[in-house]
C-alpha positions as YAML, in Angstrom:
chain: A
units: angstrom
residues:
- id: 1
  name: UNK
  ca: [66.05, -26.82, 141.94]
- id: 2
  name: UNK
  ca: [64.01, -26.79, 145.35]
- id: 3
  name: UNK
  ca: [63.23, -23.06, 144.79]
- id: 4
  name: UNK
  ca: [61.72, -24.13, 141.41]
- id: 5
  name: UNK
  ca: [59.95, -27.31, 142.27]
- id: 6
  name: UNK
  ca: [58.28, -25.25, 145.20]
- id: 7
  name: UNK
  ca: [57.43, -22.41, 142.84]
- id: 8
  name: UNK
  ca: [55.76, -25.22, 140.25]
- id: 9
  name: UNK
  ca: [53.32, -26.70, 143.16]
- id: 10
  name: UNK
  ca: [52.61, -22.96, 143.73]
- id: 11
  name: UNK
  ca: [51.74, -22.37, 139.96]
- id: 12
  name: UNK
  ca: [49.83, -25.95, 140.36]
- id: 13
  name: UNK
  ca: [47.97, -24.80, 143.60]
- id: 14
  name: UNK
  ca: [47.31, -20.68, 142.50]
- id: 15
  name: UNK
  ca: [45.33, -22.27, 139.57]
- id: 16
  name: UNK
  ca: [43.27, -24.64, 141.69]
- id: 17
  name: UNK
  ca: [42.55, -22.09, 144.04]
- id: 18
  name: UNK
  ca: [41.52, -19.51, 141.21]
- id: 19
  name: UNK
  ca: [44.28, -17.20, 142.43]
- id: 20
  name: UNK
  ca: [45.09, -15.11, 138.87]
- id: 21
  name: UNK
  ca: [48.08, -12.96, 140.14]
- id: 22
  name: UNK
  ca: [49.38, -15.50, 142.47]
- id: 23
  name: UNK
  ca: [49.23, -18.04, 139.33]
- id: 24
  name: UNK
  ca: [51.36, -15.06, 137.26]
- id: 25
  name: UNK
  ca: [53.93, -14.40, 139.34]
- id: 26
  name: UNK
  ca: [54.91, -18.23, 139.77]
- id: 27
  name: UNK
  ca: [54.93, -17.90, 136.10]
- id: 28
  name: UNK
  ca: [57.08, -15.56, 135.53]
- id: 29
  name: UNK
  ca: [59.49, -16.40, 138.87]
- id: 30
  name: UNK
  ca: [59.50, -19.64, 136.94]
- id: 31
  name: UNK
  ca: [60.68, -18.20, 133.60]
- id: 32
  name: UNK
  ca: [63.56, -15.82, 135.47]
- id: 33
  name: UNK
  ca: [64.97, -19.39, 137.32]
- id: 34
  name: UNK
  ca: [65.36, -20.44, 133.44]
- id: 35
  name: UNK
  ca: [62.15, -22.90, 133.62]
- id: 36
  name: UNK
  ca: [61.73, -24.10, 129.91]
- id: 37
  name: UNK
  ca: [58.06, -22.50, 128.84]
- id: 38
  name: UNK
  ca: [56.94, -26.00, 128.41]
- id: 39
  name: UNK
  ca: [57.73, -26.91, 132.07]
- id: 40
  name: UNK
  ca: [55.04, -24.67, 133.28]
- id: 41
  name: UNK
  ca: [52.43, -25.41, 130.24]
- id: 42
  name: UNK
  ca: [52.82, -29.02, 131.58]
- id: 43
  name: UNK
  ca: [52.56, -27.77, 135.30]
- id: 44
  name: UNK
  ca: [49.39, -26.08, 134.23]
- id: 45
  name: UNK
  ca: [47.77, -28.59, 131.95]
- id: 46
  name: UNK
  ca: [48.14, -30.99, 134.87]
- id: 47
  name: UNK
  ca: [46.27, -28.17, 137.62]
- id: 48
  name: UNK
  ca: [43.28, -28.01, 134.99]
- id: 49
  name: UNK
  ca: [43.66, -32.05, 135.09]
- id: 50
  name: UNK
  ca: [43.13, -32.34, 138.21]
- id: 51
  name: UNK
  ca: [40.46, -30.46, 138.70]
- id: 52
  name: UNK
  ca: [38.62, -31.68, 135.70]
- id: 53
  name: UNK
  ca: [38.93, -35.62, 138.12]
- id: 54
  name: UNK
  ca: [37.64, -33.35, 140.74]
- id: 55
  name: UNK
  ca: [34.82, -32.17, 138.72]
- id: 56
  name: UNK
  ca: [33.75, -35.63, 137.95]
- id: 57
  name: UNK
  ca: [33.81, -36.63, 141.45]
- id: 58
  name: UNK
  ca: [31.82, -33.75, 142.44]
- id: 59
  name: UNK
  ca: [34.67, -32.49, 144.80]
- id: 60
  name: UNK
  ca: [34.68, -28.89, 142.61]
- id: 61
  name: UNK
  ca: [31.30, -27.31, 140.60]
- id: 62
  name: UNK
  ca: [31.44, -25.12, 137.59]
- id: 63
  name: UNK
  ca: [32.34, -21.84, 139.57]
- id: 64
  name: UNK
  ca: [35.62, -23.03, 141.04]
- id: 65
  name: UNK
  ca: [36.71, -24.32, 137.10]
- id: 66
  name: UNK
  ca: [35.91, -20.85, 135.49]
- id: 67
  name: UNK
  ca: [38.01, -19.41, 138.28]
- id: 68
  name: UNK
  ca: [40.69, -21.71, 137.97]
- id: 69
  name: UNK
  ca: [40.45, -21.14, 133.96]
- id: 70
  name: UNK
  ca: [40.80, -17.34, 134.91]
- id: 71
  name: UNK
  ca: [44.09, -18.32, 136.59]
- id: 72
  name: UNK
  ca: [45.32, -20.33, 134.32]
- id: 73
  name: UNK
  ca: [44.80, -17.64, 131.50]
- id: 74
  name: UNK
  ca: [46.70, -15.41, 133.75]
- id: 75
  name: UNK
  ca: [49.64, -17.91, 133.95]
- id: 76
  name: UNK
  ca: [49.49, -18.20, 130.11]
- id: 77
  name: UNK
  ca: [49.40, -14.68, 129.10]
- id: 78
  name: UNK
  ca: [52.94, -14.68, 130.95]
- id: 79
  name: UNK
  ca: [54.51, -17.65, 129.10]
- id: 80
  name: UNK
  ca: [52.70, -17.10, 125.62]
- id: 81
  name: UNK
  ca: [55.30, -14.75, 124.08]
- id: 82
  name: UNK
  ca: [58.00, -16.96, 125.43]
- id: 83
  name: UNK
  ca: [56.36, -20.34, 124.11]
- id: 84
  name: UNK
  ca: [55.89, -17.84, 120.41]
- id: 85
  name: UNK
  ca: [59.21, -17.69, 120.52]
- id: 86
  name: UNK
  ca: [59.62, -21.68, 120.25]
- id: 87
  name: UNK
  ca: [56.92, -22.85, 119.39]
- id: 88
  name: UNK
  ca: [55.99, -26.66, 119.88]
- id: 89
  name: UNK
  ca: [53.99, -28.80, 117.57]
- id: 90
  name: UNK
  ca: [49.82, -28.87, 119.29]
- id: 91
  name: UNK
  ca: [48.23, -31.72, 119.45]
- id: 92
  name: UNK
  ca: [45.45, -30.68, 116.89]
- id: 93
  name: UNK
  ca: [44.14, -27.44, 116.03]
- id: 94
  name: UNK
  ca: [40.28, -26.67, 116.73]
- id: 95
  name: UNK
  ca: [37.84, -23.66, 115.64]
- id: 96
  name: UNK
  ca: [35.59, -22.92, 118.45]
- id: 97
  name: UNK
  ca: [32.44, -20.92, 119.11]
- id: 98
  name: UNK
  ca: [28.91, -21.09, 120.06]
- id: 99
  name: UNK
  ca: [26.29, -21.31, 117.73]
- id: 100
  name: UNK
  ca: [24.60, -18.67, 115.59]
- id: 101
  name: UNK
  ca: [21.48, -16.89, 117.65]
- id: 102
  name: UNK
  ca: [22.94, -18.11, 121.15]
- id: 103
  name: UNK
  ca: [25.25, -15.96, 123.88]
- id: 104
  name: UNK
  ca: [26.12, -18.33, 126.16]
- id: 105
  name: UNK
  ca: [29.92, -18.33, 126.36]
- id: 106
  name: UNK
  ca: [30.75, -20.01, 129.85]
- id: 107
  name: UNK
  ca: [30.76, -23.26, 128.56]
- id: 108
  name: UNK
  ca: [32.50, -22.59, 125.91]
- id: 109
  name: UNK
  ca: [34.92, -20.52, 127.42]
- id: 110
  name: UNK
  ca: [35.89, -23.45, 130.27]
- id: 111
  name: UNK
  ca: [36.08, -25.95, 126.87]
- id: 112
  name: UNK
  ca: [38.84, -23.52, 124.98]
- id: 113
  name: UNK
  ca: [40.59, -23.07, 128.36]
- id: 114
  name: UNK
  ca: [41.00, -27.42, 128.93]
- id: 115
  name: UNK
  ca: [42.08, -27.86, 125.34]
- id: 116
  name: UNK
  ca: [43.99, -24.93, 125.41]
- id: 117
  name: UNK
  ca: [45.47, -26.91, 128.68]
- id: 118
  name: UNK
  ca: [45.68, -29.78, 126.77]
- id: 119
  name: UNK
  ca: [48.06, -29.14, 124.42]
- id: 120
  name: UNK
  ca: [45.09, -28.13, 121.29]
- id: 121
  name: UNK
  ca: [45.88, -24.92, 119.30]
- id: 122
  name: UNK
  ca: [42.76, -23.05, 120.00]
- id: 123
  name: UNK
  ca: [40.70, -20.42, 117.61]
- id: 124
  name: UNK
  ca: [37.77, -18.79, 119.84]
- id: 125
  name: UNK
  ca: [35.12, -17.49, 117.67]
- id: 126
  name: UNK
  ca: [33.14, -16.14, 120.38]
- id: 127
  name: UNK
  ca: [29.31, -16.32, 120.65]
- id: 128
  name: UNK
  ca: [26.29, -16.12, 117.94]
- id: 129
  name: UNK
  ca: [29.19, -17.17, 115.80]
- id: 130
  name: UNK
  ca: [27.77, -17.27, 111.74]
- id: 131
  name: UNK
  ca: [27.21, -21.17, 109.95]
- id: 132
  name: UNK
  ca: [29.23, -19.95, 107.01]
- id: 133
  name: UNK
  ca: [31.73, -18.17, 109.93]
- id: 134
  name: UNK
  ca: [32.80, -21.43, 111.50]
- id: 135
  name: UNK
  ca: [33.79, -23.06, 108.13]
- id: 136
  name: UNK
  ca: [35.53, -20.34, 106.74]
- id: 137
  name: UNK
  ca: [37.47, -20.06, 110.12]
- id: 138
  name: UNK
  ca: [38.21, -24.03, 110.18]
- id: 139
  name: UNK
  ca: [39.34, -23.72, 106.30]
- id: 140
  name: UNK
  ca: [41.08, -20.39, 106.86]
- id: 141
  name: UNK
  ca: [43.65, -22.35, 110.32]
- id: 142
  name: UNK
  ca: [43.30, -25.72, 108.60]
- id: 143
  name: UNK
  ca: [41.46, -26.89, 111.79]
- id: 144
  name: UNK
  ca: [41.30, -30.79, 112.75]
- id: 145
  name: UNK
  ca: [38.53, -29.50, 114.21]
- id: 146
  name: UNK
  ca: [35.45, -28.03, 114.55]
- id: 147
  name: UNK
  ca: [34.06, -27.35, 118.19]
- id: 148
  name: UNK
  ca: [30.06, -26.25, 118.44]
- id: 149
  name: UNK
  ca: [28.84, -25.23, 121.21]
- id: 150
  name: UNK
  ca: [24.93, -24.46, 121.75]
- id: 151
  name: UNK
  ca: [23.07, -23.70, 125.23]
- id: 152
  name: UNK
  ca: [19.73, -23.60, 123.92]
- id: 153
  name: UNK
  ca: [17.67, -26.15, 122.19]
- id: 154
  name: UNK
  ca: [16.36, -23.52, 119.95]
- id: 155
  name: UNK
  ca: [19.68, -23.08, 118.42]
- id: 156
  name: UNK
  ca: [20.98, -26.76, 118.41]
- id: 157
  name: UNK
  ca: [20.30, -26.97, 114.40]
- id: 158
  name: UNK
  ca: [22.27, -24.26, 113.90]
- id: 159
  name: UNK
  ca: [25.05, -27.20, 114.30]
- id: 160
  name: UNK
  ca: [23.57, -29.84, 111.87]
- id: 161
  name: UNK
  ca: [23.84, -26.47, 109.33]
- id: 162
  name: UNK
  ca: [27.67, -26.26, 110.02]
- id: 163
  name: UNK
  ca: [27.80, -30.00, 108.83]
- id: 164
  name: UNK
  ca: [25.64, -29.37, 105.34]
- id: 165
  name: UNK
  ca: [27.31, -26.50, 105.02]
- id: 166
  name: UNK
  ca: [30.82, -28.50, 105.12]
- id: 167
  name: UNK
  ca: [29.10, -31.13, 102.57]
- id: 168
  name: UNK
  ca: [27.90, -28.23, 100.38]
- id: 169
  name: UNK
  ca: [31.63, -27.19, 100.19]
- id: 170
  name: UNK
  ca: [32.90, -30.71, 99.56]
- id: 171
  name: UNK
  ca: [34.93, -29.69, 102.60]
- id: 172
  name: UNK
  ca: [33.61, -32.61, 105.28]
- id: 173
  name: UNK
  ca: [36.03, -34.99, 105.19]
- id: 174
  name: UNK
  ca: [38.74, -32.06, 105.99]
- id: 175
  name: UNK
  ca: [37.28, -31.35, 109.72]
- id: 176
  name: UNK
  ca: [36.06, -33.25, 112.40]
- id: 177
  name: UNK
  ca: [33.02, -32.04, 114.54]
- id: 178
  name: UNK
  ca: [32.34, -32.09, 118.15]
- id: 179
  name: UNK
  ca: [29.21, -31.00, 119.76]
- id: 180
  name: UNK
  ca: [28.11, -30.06, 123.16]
- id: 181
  name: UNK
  ca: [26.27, -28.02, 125.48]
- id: 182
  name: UNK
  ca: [23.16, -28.54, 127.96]
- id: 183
  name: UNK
  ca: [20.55, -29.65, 125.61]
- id: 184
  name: UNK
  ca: [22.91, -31.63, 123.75]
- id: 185
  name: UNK
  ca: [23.17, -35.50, 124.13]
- id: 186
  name: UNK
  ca: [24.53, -38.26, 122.08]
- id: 187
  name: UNK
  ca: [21.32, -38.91, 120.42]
- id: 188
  name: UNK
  ca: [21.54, -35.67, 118.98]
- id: 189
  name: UNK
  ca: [25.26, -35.57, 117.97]
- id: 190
  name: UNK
  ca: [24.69, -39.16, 116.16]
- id: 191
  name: UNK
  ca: [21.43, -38.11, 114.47]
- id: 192
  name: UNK
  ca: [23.27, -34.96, 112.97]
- id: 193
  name: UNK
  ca: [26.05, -36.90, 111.91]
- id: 194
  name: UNK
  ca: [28.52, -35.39, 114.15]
- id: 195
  name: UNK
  ca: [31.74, -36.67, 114.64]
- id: 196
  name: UNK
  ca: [32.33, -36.86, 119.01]
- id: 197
  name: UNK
  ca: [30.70, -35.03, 121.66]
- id: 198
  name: UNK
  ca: [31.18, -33.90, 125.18]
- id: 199
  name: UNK
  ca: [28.77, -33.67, 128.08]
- id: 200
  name: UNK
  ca: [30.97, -31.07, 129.66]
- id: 201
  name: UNK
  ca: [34.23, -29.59, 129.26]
- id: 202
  name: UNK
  ca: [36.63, -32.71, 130.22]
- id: 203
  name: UNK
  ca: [34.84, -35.07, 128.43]
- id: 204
  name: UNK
  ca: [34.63, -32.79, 125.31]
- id: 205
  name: UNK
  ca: [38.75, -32.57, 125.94]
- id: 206
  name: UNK
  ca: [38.30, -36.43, 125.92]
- id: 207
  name: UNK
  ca: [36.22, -36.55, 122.75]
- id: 208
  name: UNK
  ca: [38.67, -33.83, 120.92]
- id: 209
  name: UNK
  ca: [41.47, -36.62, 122.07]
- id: 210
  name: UNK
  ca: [39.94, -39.52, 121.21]
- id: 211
  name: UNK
  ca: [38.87, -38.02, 117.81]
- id: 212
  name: UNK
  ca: [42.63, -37.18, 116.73]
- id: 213
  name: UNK
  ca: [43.67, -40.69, 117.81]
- id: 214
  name: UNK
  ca: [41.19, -41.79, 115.17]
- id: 215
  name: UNK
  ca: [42.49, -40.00, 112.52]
- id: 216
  name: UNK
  ca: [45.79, -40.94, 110.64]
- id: 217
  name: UNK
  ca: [47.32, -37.42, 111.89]
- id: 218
  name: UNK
  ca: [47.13, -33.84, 111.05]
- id: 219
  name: UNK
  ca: [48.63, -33.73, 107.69]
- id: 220
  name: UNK
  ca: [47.28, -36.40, 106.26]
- id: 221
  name: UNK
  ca: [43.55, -35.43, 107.23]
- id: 222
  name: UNK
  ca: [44.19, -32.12, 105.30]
- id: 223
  name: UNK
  ca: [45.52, -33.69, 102.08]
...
């Protein structure tokens, strides 16, 4: 049991130091001492926590969490086909992807990585991701819901087309959407009608949280 508790704060500490094989091969030490896959998703999830606290304190900038989400990948890809195996129930499932006409992908990348973390069931879309793309992707997974992501104010309304293109389908109440990225505020999300946003990546794991609290649960929100 010491050997495994010692190998966990080394899976904790590989990912907060952005160490990718370090963070694998606790993984899969982990998995040959008979850790349960969940175990280490839990060992992970709280890493990305704590550096998402860290974050907000200023202790760690954006650099240190993209490395730390490369390690935690790492740690991932090794339990993945283990967790496939038996899989557990995820908190909510989200389609994510940045906006039609914009590239940017780090922020959206960290945000996939944190819910991912989190316990969400994550569909990455990529960049310069299609109105009509996102809804038939959220539709296709039965997503709770629908992540936008948009670094550049001349593709922010790109996102208020995802939502008409939801009421066009009749298919709005089915999906909830969160907005974020650098020009994004508040203002914006409210005056598009969106449903939560997130100024960065653990708040948008806070809004994605918050907005699945409000709803009466996964099944009933697709009936």
């Amino acid at each position: 049991m010491t050997e495994r508790r010692d190998l966990m704060a080394a899976l904790e500490m590989a990912v907060e130091n952005g160490d990718e094989e370090a963070a694998a091969s606790a993984a899969a030490k982990l998995l040959e001492l008979g850790a349960v896959p969940t175990e280490i998703t839990d060992a992970l999830s709280h890493a990305m926590a704590r550096l998402g606290e860290k974050f907000h304190r200023l202790d760690v900038f954006v650099p240190d969490l993209l490395i730390a989400a490369d390690a935690f990948e790492a740690a991932m890809e090794v339990v993945e086909p283990v967790l496939k195996s038996n899989p557990q129930k995820p908190k909510g499932v989200v389609v994510i992807g940045v906006v039609e006409g914009d590239i940017h992908t780090l922020g959206k990348n960290l945000v996939r990585v944190m819910l991912a973390a989190d316990g969400f069931q994550v569909h990455d879309l990529g960049p310069d991701v299609k109105v009509a793309a996102f809804v038939d992707a959220a539709q296709r997974v039965r997503a709770d819901i629908i992540a936008l992501s948009s670094l550049m104010t001349t593709t922010m309304d790109r996102m208020k087309d995802v939502l008409d293109e939801l009421d066009v389908r009749g298919t709005r109440d089915r999906h909830l959407v969160l907005v974020g990225g650098a020009p994004v505020t508040q203002q914006f999300a409210d005056q598009i009608g969106a449903d939560g946003y997130g100024e960065d990546a653990t708040e948008a794991v806070a809004a994605a949280n918050r907005l699945m609290l409000h709803t009466h649960g996964a099944d009933s929100h697709h009936q």
